[in-house]
N, C-alpha and C positions, 0 to 999 in steps of 0.2 A: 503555360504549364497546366497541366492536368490536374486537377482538385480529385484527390483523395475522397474513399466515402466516408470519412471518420471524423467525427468531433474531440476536441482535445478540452479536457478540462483541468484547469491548473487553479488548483485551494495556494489562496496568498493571506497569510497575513504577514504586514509588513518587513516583507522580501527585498525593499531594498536592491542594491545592485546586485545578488543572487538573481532575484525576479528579473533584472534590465535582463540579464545572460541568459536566462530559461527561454524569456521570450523573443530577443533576437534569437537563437537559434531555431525555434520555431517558425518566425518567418521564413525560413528559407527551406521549410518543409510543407509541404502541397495539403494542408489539410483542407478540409473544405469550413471549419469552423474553429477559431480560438476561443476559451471562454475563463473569461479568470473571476474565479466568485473568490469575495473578497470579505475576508472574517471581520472586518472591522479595523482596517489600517488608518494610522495617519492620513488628514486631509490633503497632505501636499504628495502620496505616494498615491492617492485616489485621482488627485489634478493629473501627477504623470500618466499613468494607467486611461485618462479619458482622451488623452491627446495623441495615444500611439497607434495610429493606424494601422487599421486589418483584426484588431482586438476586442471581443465586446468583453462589457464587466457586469457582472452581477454583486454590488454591493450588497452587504447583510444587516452590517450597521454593528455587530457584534460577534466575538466571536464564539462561533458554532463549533469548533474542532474540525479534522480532516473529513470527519467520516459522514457528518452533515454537510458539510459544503460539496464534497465531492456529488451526494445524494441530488442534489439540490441543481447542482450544473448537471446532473446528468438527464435530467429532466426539462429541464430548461426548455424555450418552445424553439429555441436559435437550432439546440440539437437533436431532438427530439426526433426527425426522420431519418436520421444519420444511421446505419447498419451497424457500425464499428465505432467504439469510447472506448478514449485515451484517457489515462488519469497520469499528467507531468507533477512533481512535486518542483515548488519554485524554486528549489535549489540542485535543481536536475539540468542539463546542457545535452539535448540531445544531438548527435553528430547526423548529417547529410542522410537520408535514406531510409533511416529508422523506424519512423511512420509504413513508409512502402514495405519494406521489408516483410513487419508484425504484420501488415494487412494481407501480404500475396502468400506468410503460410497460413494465413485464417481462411482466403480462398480456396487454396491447396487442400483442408483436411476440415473438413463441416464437422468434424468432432470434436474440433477445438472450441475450449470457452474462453481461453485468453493464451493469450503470447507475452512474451517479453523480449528483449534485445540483452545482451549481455553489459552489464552495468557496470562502470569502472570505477577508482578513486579518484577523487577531483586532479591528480597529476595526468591518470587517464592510462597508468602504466599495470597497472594489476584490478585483477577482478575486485567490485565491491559487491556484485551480488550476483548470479545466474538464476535465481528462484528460489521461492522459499521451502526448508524442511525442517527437518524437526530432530533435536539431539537424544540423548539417553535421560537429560534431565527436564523433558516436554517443554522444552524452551524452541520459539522460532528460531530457527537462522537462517541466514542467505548461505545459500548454496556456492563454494569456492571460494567465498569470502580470503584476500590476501593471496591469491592463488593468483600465478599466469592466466590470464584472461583464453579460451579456445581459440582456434583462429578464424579469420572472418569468412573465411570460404567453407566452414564446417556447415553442413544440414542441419537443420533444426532436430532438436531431441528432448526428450520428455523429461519432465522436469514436476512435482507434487504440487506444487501453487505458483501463483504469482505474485511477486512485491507490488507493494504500491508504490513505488518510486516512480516506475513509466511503461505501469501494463496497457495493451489494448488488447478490449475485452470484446468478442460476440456482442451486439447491443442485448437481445434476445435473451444470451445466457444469464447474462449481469440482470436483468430485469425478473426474471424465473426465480433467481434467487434471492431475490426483495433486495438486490445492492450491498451498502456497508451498512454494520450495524450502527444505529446513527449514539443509542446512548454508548460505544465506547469513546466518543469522542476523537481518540490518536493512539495510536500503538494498538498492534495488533486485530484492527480491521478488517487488513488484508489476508492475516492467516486466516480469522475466522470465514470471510466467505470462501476460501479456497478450499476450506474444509466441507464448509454446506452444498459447493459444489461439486467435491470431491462424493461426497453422499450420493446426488442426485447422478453418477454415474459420468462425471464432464472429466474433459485429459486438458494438459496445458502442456505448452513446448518454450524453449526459449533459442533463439533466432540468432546464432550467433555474427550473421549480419550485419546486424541493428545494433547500434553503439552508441551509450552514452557515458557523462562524467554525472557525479554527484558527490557534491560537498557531505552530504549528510549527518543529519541531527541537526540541522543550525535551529530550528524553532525548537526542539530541547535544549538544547545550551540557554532558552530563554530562559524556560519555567523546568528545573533541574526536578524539585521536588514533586510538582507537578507530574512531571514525566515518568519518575519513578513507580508514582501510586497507578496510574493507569496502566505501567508495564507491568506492576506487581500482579495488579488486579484485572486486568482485561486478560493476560496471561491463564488466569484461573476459571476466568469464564468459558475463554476459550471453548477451554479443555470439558468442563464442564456441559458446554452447548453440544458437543461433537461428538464425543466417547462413550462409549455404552459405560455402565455403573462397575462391572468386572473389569473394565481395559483400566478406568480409572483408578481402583482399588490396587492394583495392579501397580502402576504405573506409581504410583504416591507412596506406597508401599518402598518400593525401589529407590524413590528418588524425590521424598518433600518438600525438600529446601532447592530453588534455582540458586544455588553456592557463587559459582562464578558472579552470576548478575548483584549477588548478594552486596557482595565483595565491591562490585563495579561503585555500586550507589555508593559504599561506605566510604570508596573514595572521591565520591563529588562531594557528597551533604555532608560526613562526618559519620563517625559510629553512631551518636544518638539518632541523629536526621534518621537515617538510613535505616536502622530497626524502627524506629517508632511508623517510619513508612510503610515499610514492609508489612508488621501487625496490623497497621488501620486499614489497608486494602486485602489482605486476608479475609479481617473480621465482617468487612462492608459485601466482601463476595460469599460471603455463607448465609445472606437472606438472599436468598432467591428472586427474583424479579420475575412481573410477569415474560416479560419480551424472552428469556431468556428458557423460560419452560416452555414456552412457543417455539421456538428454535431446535428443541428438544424432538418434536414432532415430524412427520413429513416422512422422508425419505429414510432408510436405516440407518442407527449411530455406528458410527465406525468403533471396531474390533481393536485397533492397532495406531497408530501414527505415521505418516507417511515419512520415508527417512528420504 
């Protein structure tokens, strides 16, 4: 079988039988490199992980979050000459093809900075994401989310970003744009660089082809409060990183409070949980960071939101 020119890198930490499912299904996909860097799991999920053939590991010893690890594999010296980075999340299943697919419309169209394949619900009967956009209250979403999935004979069509769930990306483009940002740790990563290279003038498509399942959130069902503060607050960075100072005024004006999301947390943590979340990653994103004034720079801030 023909070896793919694409390196796959899959961030685990202890993924468990989610991870067995991620990475059988990748064996049976021609990439030319698997690489699972690994946040700091269990000693006995590290023994599995050293004994499964065709798989290298990059231990961390700790965990880094997604957006370092993935950083971190994609540099890697195993992938490093590879044209084309896959980023799998260990609770992704990709089906037969999906690799080939993302790679032959990235050959097809040198304008692309990434691709995705159309993402389904772990049942695998409706869409769980086609690419990321952005609602009326400057919140991410997957695109079609609950929706009939398109069909798999459909052309690729353009799409405002790509998830991180199971993009592959240009190596080139992904590297131009210094990757993820490594201090968001998890959530919202992926909008942020889709947005930096939305900037930089790059298109993404999604593959309706290329098919996978995804459990998804299983490493937030871990650290619930956790998860909320960096959606609260990486959410705001975002925005912050990407928007001209009018779009943002604008935009907050309209629309302050992410209400739904609000709501969501209040039903995992509890009312108090859930506000006192909210205000501390509010208040923690209104000192500005260097990295993020950096970010500021470069290419023009976008006017608008891609929907």
């Amino acid at each position: 079988m023909e070896r793919l020119p694409v390196g796959v890198v899959v961030v685990n930490w202890n993924g468990g039988a989610l991870l067995d499912s991620c990475l059988d299904a990748l064996s049976d996909e021609p990439a030319s490199r698997v690489l699972v860097v690994d946040n700091g799991s269990e000693a006995e999920e590290l023994r599995r992980l050293a004994a499964r053939p065709g798989v290298f590991v990059l231990p961390l010893g700790v965990n880094r979050g997604f957006a370092s690890a993935a950083n971190g594999g994609a540099v890697d010296a195993r992938l490093k000459s590879l044209p084309y980075l896959a980023f799998v999340n260990n609770d992704a299943v990709l089906e037969p093809g999906y690799l080939a697919s993302c790679v032959a419309a990235l050959e097809a169209d040198p304008g692309l900075a990434a691709v995705q394949g159309v993402i389904l619900d772990g049942e695998g009967r409706l869409a769980d994401g086609l690419g990321i956009a952005w609602n009326r209250r400057l919140e991410a979403v997957q695109l079609g989310h609950g929706e009939p999935p398109p069909p798999a004979g459909a052309p690729p069509f353009p799409i405002p970003g790509v998830s991180g769930t199971a993009p592959v990306f240009r190596r080139r483009a992904f590297e131009e744009a210094g990757g993820f940002a490594a201090s968001f740790f998890a959530w919202y990563e992926d909008a942020d660089l889709a947005l930096r290279l939305l900037r930089s003038g790059a298109r993404f498509a999604c593959v309706p082809a290329a098919r996978a399942r995804h459990v998804g959130s299983a490493t937030g069902r871990r650290v619930p409060e956790r998860k909320w503060r960096l959606l609260f607050g990486n959410r705001l960075r975002t925005l912050r990183r990407n928007l001209s100072a009018s779009a943002r005024l604008s935009a907050f004006l309209t629309h302050p409070v992410p209400l739904p999301a609000l709501r969501d947390a209040v039903r995992e943590l509890g009312a108090g949980r859930a506000l006192r979340t909210f205000a501390a990653a509010t208040a923690a994103v209104t000192r500005r960071s260097a990295e993020d004034r950096a970010a500021r720079r470069g290419p023009p801030l976008l006017r608008s939101l891609p929907r």
